[in-house]
N, C-alpha and C positions, 0 to 999 in steps of 0.2 A: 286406300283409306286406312286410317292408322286405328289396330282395335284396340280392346282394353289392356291385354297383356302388355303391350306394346308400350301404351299409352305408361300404364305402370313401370316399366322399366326406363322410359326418359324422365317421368317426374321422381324417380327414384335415384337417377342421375344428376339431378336438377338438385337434389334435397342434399345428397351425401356425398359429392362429387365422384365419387365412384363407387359401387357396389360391387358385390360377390355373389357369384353363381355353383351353385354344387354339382357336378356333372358324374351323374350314374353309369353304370354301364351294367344293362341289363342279365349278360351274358356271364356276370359275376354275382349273382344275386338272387336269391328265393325271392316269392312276394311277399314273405314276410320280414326276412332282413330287409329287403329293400324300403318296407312300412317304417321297421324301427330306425333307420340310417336317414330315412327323412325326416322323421319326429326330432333326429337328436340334431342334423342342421337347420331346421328350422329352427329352434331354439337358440342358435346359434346367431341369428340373426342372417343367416344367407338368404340372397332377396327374391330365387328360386333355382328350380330344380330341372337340369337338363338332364333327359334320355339317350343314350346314344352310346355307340362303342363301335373299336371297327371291323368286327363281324358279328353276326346278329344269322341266327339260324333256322330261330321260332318263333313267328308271328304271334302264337298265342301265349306264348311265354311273357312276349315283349306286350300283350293285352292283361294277359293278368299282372305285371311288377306294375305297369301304370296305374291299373286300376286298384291297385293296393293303396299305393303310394298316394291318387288321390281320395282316399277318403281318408286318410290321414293327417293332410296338412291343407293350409289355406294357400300357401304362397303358390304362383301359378308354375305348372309344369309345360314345360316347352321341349319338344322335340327335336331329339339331334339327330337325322337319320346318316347311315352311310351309304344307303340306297333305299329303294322302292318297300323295302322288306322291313324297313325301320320307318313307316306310318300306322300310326293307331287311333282309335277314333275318342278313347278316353283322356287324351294329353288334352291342354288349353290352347295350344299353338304350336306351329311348325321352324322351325329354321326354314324355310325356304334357300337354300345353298347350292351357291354353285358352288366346284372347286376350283380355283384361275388358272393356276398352276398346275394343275395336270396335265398329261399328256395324251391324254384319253378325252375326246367327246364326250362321251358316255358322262362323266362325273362333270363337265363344264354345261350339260345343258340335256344328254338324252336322258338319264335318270328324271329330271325333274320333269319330262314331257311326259314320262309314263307316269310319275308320281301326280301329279297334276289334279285327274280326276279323280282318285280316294280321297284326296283330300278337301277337293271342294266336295263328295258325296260324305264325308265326315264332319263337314262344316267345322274345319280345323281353322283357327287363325293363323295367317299368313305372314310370316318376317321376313324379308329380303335379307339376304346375305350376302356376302362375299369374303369366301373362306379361303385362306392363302398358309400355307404351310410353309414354316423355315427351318434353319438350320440341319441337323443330320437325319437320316432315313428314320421314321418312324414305323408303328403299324401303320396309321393313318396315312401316309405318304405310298408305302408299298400299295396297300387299299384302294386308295388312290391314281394309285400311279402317276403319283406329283413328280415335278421335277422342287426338290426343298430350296428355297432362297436363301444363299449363307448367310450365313449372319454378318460377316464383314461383307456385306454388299444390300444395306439400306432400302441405294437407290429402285434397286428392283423392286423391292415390296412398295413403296413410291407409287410405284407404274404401277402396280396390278393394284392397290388402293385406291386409287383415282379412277383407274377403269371399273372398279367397284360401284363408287359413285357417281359415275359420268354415265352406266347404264341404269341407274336408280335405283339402286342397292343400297336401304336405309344403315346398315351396319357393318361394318369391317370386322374380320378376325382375323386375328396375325397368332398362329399355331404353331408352338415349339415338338407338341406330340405326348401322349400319354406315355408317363415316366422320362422324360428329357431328362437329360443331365441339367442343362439350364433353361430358363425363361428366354423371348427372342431379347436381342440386343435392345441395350435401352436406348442409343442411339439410330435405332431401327424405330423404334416405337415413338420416339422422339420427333424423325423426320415425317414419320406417318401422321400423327396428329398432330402437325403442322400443316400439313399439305392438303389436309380434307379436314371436311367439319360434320362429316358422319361419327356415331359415336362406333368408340375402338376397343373391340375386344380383344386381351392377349390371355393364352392359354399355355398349359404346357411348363416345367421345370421350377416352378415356385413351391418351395417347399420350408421356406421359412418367411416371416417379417419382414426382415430387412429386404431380402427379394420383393418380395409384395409392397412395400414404401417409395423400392427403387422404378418398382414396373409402373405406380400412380403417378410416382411423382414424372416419369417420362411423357405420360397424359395415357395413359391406360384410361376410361371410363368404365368398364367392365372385366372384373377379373374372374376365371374359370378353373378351376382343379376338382380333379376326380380320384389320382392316386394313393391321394393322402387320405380318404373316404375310405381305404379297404384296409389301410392300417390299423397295428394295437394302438389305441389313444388317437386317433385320426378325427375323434370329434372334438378333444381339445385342441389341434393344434388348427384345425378349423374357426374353431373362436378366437385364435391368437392371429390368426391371416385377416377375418373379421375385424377385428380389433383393431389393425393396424392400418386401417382404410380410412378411420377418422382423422385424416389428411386437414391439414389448417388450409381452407376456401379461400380464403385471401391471396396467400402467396400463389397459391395455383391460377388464379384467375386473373392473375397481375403476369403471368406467363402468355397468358393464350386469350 
């Protein structure tokens, strides 16, 4: 059943044809920066706020930056774990993820077996994912232990998209990795949302406009950056990646 975070983020889809998401990383952040780094993108207009980084050491760490953070903003906070250790009971909802591309069990399906019951005894709301990591080694990918989809090779994110959605995995993420040098291919991102009609999130190497126009206009639904969050000026250029999302509806939907 689809809950309300959820629900808010496809009619939020529906409304802007693509939105932007701010993605924290705990592990870089007091609970008090982390209060004020939310106050200043929500104002920003970001349509919320993931948790998640990919190592995490402190559970209560990762309880108090959330619990900061929500009492400071409306917009809902959704968690991005990179395992079991990355569930808290103060967030609005979960990523529920696997990773496809891994090489490890563990991250395709044991993780989520032990995470399972915290999160239904936190009465966490639940998002299906299917999280797919590309182009060159990240942390997240070592973390992982993805094998990364090059970026000249589409087809493969393809396959692991489709088996995203063919196991009932409401949402795709096609991952270039915190600090990329680039965003995944836009002809990646292209065949991707052609091929499913799950909504698509691309993460990773956007650090300007023109990137952020090119990744919508490929059919991105949801765009994700955290790097640019720990920079000097990282909340304006925040509102300038915002900004550049008010994409003309027409043409886009005369595409797809």
């Amino acid at each position: 059943m689809i809950g309300k975070v959820e629900k808010y983020l496809l009619d939020r889809i529906q409304q802007y044809d693509a939105i932007h998401i701010s993605l924290i990383d705990p592990e870089k952040v007091t609970p008090q920066s982390a209060s004020k780094i939310a106050r200043e993108v929500e104002s920003c207009k970001t349509a919320a706020i993931m948790i998640g980084g990919s190592t995490l050491t402190s559970t209560s760490h990762l309880d108090d930056v959330v619990e900061a953070i929500k009492k400071t903003v409306k917009i809902p906070v959704i968690l991005f774990p990179n395992n079991i250790t990355g569930i808290c009971k103060y967030a609005d909802a979960i990523w529920f993820m696997s990773l496809l591309n891994s090489s490890d069990p563990y991250f395709i399906t044991g993780a989520q077996i032990l995470g399972a019951p915290i999160i239904k005894k936190f009465g966490l709301e639940v998002i299906p994912l299917g999280y797919i990591i590309v182009g060159e080694n990240s942390a997240a990918s070592v973390v992982g232990r993805a094998c990364p989809i090059p970026y000249a090779k589409p087809e493969l994110a393809v396959a692991h998209a489709l088996a995203a959605q063919y196991f009932g995995m409401r949402f795709v993420y096609l991952e270039a990795g915190s600090g990329a040098k680039r965003p995944p291919a836009n002809d990646m991102i292209r065949m991707v949302k052609e091929s499913t009609y799950i909504p698509l999130i691309v993460g990773g190497g956007m650090r300007t406009g023109e990137q952020v126009k090119e990744v919508v206009d490929a059919g991105a639904d949801i765009i994700v950056t955290g790097t640019l969050i720990e920079e000097r000026g990282g909340v304006d250029k925040i509102r300038e990646l915002v900004d550049c999302l008010k994409t003309d509806r027409k043409a886009r939907d005369d595409r797809f």
